[in-house]
PASEBA-1860 file (N, C-alpha, C; in nm, 3 decimals):
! residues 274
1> XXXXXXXX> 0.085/-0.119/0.000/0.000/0.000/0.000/0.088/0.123/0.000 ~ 0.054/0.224/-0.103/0.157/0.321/-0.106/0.079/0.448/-0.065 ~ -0.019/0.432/-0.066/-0.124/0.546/-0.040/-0.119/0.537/0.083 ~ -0.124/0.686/0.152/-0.199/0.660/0.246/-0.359/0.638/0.266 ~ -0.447/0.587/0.394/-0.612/0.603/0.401/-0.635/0.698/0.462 ~ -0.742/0.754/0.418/-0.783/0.833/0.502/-0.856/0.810/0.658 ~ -0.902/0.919/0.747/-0.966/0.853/0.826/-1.093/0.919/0.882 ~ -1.177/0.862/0.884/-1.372/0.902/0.870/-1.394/0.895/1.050
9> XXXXXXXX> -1.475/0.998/1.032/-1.573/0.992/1.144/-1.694/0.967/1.123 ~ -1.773/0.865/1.169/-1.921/0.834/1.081/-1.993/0.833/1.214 ~ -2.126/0.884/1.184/-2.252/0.848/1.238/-2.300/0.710/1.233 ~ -2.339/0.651/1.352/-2.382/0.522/1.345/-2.555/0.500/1.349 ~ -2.601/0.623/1.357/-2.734/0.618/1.390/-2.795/0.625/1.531 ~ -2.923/0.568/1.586/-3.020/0.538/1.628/-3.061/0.366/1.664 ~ -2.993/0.303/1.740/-3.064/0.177/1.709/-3.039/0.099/1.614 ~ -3.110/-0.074/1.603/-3.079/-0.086/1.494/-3.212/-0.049/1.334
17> XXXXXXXX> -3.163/0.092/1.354/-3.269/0.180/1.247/-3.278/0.152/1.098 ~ -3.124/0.079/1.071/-3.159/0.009/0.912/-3.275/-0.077/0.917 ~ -3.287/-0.124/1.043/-3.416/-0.303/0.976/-3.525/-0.272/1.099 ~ -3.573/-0.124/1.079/-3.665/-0.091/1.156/-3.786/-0.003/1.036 ~ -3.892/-0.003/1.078/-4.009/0.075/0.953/-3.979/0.194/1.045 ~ -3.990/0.315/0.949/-4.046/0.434/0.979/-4.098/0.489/0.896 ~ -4.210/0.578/0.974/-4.291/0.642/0.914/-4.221/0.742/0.797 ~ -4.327/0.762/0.721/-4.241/0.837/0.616/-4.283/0.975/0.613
25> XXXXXXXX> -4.235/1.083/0.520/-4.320/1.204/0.518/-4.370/1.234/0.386 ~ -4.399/1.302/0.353/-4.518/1.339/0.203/-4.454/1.330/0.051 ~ -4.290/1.327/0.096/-4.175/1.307/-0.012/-4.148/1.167/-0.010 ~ -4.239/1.098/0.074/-4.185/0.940/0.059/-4.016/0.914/0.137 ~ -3.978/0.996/0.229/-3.875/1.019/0.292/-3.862/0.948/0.439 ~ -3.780/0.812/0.460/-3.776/0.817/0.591/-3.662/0.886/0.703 ~ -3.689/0.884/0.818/-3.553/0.999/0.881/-3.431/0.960/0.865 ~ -3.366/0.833/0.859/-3.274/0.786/0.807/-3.224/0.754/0.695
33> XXXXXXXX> -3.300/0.779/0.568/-3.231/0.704/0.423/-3.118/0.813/0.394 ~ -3.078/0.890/0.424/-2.945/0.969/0.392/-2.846/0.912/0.447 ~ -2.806/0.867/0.534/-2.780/0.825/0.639/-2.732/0.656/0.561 ~ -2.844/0.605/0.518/-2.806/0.492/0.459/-2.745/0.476/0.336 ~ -2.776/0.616/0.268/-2.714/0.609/0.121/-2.587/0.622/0.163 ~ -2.497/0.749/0.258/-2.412/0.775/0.279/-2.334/0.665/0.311 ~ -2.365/0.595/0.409/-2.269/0.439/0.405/-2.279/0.341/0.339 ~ -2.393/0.337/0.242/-2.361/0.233/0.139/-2.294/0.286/0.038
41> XXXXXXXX> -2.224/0.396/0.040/-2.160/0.445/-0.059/-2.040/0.492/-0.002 ~ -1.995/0.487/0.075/-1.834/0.493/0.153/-1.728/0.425/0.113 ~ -1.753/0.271/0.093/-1.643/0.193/0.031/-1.634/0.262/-0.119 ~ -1.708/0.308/-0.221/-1.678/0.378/-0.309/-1.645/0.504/-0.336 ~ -1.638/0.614/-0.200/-1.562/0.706/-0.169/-1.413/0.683/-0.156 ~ -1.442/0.562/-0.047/-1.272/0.549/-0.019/-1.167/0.533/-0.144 ~ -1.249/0.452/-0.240/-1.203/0.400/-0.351/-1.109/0.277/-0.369 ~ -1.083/0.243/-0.213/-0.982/0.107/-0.218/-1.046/0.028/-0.053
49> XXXXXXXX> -1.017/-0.118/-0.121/-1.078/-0.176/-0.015/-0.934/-0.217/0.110 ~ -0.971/-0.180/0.203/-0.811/-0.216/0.271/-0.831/-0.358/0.366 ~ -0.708/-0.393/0.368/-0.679/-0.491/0.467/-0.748/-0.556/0.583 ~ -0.761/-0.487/0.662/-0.868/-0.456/0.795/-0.901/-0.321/0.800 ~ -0.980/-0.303/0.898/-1.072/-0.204/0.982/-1.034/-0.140/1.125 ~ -0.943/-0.063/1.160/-0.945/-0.037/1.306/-1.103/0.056/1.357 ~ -1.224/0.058/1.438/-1.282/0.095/1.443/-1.301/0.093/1.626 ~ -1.311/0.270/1.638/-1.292/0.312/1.772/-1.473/0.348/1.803
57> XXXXXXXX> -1.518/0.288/1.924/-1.663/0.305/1.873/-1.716/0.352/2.015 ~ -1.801/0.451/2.033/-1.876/0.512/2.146/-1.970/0.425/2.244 ~ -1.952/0.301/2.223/-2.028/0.200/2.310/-1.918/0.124/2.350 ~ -1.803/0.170/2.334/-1.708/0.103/2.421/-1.623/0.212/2.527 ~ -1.662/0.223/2.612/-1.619/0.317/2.662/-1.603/0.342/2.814 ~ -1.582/0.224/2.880/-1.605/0.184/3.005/-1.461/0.159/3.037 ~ -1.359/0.089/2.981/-1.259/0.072/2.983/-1.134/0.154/3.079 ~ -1.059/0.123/3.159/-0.971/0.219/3.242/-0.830/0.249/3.154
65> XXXXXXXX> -0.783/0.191/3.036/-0.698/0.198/2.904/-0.760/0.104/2.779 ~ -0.699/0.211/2.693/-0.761/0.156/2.571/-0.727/0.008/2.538 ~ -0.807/-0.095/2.499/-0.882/-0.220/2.507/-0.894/-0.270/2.391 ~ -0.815/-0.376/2.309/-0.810/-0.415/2.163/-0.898/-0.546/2.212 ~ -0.967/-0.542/2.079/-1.060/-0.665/2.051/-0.932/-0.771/1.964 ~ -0.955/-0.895/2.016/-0.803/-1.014/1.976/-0.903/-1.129/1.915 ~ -1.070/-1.099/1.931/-1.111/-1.244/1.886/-1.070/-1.270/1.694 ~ -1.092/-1.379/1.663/-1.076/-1.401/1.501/-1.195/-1.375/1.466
73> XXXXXXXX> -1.275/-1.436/1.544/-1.439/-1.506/1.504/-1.524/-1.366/1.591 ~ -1.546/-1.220/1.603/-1.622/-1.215/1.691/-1.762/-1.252/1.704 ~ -1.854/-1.230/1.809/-1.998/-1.246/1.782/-2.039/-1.111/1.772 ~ -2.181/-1.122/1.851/-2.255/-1.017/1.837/-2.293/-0.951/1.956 ~ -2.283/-0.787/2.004/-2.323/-0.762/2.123/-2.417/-0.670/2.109 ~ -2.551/-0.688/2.174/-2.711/-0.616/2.115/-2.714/-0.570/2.222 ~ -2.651/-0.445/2.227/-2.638/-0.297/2.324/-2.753/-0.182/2.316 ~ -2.838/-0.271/2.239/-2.947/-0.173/2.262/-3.100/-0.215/2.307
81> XXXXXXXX> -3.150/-0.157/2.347/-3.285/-0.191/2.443/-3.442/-0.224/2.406 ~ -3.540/-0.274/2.385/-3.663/-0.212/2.412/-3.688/-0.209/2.205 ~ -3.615/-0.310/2.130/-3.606/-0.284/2.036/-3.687/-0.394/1.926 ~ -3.765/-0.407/1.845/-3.848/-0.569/1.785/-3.724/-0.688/1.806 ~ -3.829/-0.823/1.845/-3.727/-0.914/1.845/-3.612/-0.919/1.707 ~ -3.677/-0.951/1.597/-3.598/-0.968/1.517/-3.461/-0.893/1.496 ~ -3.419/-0.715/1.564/-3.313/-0.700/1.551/-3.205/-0.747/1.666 ~ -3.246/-0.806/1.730/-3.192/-0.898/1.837/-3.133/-1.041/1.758
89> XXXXXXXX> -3.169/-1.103/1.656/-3.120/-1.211/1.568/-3.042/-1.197/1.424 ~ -2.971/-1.058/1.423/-2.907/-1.020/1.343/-2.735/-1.102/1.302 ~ -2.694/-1.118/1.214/-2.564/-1.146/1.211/-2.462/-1.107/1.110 ~ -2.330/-1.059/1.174/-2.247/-0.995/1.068/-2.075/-1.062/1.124 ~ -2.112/-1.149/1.031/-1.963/-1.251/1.066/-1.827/-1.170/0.989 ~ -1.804/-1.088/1.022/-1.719/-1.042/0.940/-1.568/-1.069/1.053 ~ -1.444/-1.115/0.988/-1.363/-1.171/1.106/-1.268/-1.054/1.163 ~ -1.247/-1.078/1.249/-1.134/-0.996/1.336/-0.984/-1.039/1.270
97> XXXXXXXX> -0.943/-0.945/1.359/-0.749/-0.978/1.290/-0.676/-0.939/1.389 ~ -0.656/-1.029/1.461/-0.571/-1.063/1.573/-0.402/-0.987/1.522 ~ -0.366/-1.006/1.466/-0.242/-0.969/1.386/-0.252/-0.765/1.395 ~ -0.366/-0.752/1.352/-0.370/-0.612/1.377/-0.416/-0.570/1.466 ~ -0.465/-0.602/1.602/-0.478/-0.592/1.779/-0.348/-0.584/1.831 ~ -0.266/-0.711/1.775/-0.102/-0.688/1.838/-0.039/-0.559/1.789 ~ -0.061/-0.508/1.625/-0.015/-0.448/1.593/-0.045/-0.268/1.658 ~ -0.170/-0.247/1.732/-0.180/-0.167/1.784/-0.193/-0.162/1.884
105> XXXXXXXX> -0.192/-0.239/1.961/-0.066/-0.202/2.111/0.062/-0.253/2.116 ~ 0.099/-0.248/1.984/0.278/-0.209/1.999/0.258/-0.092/1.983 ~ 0.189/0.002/1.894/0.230/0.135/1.798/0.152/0.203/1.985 ~ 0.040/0.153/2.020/0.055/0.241/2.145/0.155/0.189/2.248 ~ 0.232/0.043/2.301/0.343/0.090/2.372/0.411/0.151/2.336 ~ 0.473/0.194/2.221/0.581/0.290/2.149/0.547/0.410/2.201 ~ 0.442/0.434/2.189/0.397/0.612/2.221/0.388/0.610/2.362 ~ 0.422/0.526/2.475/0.369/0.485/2.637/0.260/0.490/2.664
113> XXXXXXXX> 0.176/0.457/2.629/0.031/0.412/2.590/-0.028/0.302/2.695 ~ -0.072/0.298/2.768/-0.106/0.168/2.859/-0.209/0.108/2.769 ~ -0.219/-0.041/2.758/-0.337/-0.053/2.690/-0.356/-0.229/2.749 ~ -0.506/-0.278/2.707/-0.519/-0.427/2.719/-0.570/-0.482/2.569 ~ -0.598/-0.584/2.619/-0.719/-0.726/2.473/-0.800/-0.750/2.540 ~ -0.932/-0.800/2.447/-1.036/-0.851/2.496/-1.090/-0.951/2.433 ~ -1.052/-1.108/2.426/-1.077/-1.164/2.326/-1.182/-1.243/2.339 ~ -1.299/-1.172/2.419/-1.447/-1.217/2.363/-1.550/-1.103/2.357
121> XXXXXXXX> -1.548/-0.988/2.340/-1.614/-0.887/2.308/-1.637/-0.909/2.170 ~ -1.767/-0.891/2.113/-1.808/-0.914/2.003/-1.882/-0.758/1.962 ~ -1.921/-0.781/1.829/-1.931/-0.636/1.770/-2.057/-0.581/1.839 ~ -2.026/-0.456/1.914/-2.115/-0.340/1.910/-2.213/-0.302/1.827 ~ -2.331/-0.255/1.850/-2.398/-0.134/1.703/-2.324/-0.063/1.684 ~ -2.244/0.008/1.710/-2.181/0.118/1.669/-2.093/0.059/1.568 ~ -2.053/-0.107/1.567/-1.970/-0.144/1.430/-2.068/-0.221/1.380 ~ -2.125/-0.307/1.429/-2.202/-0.411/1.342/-2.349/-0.348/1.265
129> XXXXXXXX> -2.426/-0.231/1.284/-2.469/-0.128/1.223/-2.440/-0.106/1.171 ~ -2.359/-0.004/1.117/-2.284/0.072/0.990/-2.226/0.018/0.898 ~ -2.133/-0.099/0.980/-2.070/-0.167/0.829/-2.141/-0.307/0.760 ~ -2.303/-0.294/0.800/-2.377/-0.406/0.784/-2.381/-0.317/0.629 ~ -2.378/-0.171/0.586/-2.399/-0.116/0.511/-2.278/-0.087/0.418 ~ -2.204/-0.062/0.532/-2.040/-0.031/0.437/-1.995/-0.167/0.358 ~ -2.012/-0.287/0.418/-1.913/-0.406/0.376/-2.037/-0.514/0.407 ~ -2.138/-0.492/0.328/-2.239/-0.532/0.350/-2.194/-0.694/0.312
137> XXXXXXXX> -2.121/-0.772/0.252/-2.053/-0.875/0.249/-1.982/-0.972/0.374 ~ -1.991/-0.830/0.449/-1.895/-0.901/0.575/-1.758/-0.953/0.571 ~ -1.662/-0.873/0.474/-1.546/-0.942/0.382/-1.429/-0.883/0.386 ~ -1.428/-0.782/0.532/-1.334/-0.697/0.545/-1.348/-0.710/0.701 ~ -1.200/-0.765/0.788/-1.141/-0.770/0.911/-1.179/-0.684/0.970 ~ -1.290/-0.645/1.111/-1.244/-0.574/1.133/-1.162/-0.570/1.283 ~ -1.132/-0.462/1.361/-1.092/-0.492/1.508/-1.111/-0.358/1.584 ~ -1.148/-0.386/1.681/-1.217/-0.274/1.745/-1.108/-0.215/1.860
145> XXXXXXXX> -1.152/-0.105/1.924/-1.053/-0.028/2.010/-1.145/0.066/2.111 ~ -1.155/0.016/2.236/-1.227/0.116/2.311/-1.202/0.222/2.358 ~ -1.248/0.284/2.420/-1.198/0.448/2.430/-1.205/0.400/2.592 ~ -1.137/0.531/2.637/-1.080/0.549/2.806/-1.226/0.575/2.878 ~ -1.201/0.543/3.010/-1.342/0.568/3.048/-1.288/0.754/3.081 ~ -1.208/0.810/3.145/-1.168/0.959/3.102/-1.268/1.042/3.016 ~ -1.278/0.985/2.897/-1.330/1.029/2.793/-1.314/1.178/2.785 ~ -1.183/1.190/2.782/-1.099/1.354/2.804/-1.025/1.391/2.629
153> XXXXXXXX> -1.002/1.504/2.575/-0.980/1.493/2.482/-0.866/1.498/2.460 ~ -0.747/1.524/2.559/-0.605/1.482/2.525/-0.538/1.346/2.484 ~ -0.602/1.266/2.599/-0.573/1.112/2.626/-0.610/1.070/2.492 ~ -0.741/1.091/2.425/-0.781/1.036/2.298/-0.698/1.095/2.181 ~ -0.680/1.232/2.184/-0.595/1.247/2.039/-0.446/1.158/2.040 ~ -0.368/1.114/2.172/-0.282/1.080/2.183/-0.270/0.940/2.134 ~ -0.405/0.868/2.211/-0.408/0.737/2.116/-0.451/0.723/1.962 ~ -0.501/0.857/1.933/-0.504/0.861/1.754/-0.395/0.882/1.712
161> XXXXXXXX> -0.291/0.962/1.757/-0.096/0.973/1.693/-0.082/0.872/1.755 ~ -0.094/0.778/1.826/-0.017/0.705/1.837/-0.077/0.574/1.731 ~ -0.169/0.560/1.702/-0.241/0.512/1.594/-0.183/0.529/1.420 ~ -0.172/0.630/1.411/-0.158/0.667/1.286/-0.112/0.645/1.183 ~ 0.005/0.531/1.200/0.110/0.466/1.133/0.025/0.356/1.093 ~ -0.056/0.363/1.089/-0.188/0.222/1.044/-0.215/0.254/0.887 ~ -0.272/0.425/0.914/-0.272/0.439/0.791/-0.179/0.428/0.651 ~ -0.081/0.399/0.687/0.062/0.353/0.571/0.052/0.205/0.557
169> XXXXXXXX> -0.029/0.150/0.659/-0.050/-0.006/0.632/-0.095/-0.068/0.591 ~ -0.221/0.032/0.500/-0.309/-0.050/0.460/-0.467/-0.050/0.566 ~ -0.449/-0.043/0.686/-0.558/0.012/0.776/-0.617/0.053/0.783 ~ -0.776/0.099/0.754/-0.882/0.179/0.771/-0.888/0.235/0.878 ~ -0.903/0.316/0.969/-0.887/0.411/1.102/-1.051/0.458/1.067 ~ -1.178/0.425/1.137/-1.302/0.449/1.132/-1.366/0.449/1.276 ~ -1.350/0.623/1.324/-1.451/0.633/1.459/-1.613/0.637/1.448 ~ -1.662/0.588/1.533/-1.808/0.551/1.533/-1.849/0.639/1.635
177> XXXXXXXX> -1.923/0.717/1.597/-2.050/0.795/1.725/-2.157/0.865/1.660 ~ -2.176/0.960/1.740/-2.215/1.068/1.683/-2.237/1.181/1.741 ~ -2.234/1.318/1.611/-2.197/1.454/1.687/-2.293/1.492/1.717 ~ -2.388/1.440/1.746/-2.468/1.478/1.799/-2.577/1.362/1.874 ~ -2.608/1.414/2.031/-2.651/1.235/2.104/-2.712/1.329/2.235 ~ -2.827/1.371/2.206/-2.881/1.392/2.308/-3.009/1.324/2.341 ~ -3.059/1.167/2.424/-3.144/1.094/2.420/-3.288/1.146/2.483 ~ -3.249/1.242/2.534/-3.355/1.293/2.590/-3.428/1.383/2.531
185> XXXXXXXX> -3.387/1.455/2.435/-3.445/1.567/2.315/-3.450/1.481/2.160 ~ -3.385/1.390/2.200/-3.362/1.352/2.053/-3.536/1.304/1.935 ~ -3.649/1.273/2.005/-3.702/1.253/1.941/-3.830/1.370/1.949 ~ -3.775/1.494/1.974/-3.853/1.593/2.008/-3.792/1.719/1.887 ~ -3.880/1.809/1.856/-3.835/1.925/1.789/-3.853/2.061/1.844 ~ -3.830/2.109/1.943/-3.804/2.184/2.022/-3.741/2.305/1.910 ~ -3.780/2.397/1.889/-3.718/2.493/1.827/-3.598/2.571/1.889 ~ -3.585/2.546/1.968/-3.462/2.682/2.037/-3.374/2.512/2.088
193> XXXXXXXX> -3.333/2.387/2.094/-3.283/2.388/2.087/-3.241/2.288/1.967 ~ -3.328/2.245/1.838/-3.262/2.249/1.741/-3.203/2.370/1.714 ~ -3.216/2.466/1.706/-3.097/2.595/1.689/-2.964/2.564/1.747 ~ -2.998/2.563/1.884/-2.869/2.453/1.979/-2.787/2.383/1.836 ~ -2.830/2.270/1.826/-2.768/2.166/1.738/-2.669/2.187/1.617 ~ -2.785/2.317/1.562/-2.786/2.309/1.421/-2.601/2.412/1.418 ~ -2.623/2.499/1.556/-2.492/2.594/1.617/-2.364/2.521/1.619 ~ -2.438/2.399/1.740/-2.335/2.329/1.750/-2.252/2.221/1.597
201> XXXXXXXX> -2.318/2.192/1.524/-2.287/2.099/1.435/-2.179/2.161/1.340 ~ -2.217/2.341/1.346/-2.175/2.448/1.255/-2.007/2.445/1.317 ~ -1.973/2.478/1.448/-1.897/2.461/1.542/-1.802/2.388/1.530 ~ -1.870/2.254/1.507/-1.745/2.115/1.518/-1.706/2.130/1.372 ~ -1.775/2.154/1.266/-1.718/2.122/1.127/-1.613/2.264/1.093 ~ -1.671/2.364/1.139/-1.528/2.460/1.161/-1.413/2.394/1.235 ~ -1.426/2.337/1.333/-1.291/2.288/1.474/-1.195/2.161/1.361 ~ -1.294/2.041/1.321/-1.234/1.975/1.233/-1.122/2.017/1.116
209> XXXXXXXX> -1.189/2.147/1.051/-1.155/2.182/0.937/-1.035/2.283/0.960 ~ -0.995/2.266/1.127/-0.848/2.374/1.165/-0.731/2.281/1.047 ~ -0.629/2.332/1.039/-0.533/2.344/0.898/-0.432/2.242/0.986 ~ -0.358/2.242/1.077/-0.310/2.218/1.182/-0.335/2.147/1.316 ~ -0.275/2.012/1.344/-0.335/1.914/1.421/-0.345/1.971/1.620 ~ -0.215/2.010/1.596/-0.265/2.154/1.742/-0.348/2.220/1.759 ~ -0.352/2.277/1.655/-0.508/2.392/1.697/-0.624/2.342/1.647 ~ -0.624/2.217/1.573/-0.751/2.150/1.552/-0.791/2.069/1.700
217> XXXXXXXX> -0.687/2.019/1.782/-0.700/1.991/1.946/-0.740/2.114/2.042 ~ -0.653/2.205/2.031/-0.679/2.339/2.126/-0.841/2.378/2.114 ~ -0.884/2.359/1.981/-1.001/2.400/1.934/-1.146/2.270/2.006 ~ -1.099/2.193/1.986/-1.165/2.092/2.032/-1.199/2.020/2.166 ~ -1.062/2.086/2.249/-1.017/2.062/2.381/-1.164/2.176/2.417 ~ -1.179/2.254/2.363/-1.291/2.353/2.438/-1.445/2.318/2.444 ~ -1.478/2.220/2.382/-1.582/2.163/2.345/-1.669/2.169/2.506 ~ -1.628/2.111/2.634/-1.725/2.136/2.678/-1.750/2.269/2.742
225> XXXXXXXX> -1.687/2.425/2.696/-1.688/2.462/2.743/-1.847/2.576/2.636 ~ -1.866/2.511/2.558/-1.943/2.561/2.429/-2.082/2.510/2.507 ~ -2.180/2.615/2.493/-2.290/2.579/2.575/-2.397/2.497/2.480 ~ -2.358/2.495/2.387/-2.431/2.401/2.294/-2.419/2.289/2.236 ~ -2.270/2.260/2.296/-2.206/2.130/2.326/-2.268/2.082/2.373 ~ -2.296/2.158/2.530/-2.362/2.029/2.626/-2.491/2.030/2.644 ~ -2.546/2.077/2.560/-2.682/2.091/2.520/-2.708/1.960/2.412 ~ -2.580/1.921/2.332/-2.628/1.784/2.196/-2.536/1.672/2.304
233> XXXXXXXX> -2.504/1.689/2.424/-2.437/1.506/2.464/-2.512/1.538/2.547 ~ -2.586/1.423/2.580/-2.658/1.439/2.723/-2.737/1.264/2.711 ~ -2.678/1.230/2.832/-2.630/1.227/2.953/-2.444/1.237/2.965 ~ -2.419/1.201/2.840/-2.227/1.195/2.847/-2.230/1.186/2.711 ~ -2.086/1.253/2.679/-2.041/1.274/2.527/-1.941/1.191/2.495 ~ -1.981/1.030/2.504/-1.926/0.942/2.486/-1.939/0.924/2.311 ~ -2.049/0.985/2.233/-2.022/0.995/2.104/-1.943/1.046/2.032 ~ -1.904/1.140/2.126/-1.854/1.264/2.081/-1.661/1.178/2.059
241> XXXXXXXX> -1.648/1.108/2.157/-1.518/1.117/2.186/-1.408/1.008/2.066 ~ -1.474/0.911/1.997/-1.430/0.886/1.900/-1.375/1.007/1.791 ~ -1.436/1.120/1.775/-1.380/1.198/1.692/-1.239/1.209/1.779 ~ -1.207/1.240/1.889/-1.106/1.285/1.916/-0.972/1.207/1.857 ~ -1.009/1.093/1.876/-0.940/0.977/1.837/-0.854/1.020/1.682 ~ -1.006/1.044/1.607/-0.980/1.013/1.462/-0.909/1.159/1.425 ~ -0.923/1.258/1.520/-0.853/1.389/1.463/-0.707/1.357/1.509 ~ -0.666/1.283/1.656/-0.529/1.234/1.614/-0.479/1.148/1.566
249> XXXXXXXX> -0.552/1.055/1.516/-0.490/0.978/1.400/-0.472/1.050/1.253 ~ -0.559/1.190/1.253/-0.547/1.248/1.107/-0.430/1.345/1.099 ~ -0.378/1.368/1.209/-0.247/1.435/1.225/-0.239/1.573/1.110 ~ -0.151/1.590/1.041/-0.204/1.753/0.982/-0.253/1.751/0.835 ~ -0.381/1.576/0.837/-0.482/1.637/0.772/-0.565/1.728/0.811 ~ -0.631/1.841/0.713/-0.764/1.881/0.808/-0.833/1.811/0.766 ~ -0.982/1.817/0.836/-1.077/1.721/0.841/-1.191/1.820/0.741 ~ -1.317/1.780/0.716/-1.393/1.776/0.611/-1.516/1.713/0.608
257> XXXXXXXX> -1.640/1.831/0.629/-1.763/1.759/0.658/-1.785/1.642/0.504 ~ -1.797/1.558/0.530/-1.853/1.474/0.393/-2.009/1.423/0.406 ~ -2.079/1.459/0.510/-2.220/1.411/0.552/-2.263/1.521/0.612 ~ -2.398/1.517/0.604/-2.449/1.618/0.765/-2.628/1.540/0.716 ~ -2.632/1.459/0.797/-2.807/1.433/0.806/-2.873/1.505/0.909 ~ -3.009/1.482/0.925/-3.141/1.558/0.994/-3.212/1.456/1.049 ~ -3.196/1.491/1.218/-3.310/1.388/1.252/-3.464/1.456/1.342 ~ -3.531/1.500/1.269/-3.637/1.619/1.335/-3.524/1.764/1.347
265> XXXXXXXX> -3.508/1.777/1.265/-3.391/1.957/1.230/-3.283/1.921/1.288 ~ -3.278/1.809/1.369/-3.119/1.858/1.443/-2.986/1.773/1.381 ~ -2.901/1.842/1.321/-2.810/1.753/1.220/-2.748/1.698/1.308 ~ -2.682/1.602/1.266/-2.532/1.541/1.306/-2.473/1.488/1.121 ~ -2.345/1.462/1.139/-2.225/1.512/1.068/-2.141/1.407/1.079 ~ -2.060/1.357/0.944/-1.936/1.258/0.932/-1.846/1.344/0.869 ~ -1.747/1.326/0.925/-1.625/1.379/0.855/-1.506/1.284/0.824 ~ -1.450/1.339/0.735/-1.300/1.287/0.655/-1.170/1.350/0.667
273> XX> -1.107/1.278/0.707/-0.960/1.305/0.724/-0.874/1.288/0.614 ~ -0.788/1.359/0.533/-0.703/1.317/0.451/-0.796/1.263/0.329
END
C-alpha cells in the first residue's frame, strides 16, 4: 500500500434503524435514508478496499486503558434496548485480525500508551450497524478499540498519533458515534434547541476543518466549554469522543464535513480526514 487512508468519522445512527419501519413524510422520505445512502456508498468514496478495519466506537467506553478486541471469530453484542425481536437475531460474521490488535498495542506501547485485549467482546452497534452497510458482504477484518473511560480529549488524540502509522499499512482508522446524542431531546423538535444543534454541528465542522493538528485539538479541547455542546451530549459525550481519536490519528490532515443528516432539524455530521 503506497497510499496513504484516510480517516472518517461516521454516524452510526439510532438503534438498529436500518431493519426498523419508519414512518415516512409526504416526499416518501424516511428519517434515516441519507444516512443509509451515505454508508452504502463509503467503500466507493474510499475508492480502495483495505486490509482490515481499526474501528474506535462510542459503546465502548467503560474501559480504564484503551482495550483491543483479539477475537478471530467475533460475535454479536445487542447494546441496545426495548427494540423488535428480530433485531436482536441479526448477524455480521465479518472476522477480526488478531495480527492487527497486536499491531496496535505495539504502535501504542511505542507512544507509552497503557493498553489491554479482549478476546471475547463481540461487535457493538456502533460497528455491526454501519458496516452491515459499508461491507455489507462481511469481507473486510475488522478490530475494534475502546476508548478510556476519562473520555478527556487529550488522552484520545494521543491514542489517535499514536495510531496513525496504520494508515501507511493499509488500515482503515473508522470512529463511530455521533456529533450529535442527546437521548432525551432527541425525538422531540423543540425549536430553540434544534438551533442549539444546528450551532453546535456548525462549530465542530469549523474545529475539524483547523489546517493544523494543534489547533484542531486546542479547538476541540474547548468543546465542553461551548454551551451548545452540552446541550447535543446528554447524559455523556461518549459519542462525541471517538472523533477525538480520529482527529489524532489524522495528524495535519484537516478534516472535512462529507455528511451532515437531519433527525427532526437537528443535524449530526461525518467527517473525513485526509
Amino acid at each position: 500500500m503506497s497510499q496513504r487512508l484516510p480517516v472518517y468519522f461516521i454516524p452510526h445512527g439510532g438503534g438498529p434503524w436500518p431493519f426498523i419501519e419508519f414512518p415516512r413524510d409526504a416526499e416518501g422520505k424516511a428519517p434515516w435514508d441519507d444516512l443509509r445512502a451515505f454508508l452504502q456508498d463509503l467503500d466507493a468514496e474510499i475508492g480502495h478496499r483495505p486490509k482490515a478495519v481499526l474501528v474506535v466506537s462510542g459503546h465502548w467506553e467503560k474501559e480504564p486503558v484503551p482495550t483491543v478486541s483479539t477475537a478471530a471469530k467475533p460475535g454479536m453484542l445487542f447494546d441496545y434496548y426495548n427494540f423488535p425481536p428480530h433485531t436482536y437475531e441479526l448477524s455480521y460474521p465479518a472476522p477480526g485480525s488478531p495480527d492487527l490488535a497486536a499491531r496496535a498495542r505495539a504502535l501504542l506501547a511505542e507512544a507509552g500508551i497503557d493498553s489491554a485485549e479482549d478476546d471475547k467482546r463481540g461487535f457493538d452497534h456502533g460497528v455491526f450497524i454501519p458496516f452491515m452497510l459499508v461491507y455489507p458482504d462481511a469481507d473486510v477484518p475488522i478490530t475494534m478499540i475502546s476508548l478510556k473511560n476519562t473520555l478527556d480529549v487529550e488522552s484520545h488524540v494521543a491514542i489517535g498519533k499514536a495510531l496513525a502509522p496504520l494508515r501507511d499499512e493499509d488500515v482503515l482508522i473508522i470512529a463511530s458515534g455521533m456529533s450529535y446524542h442527546n437521548m432525551k431531546m432527541f425525538r422531540q423538535a423543540e425549536p430553540s434547541h434544534v438551533k442549539q444543534a444546528i450551532r453546535f454541528d456548525d462549530w465542530l465542522t469549523e474545529a475539524v476543518a483547523a489546517p493544523a493538528s494543534d489547533q484542531r485539538e486546542t479547538v476541540l479541547s474547548t468543546w465542553d466549554k461551548n454551551p451548545d455542546a452540552l446541550a447535543c451530549h446528554v447524559p455523556d459525550h461518549d459519542h462525541l469522543v471517538p472523533l477525538f481519536v480520529a482527529s489524532g490519528a489524522a495528524g495535519s490532515d484537516a478534516g472535512r464535513q462529507v455528511f451532515r443528516g437531519e433527525f427532526l432539524g437537528k443535524p449530526y455530521s461525518a467527517y473525513r480526514f485526509g
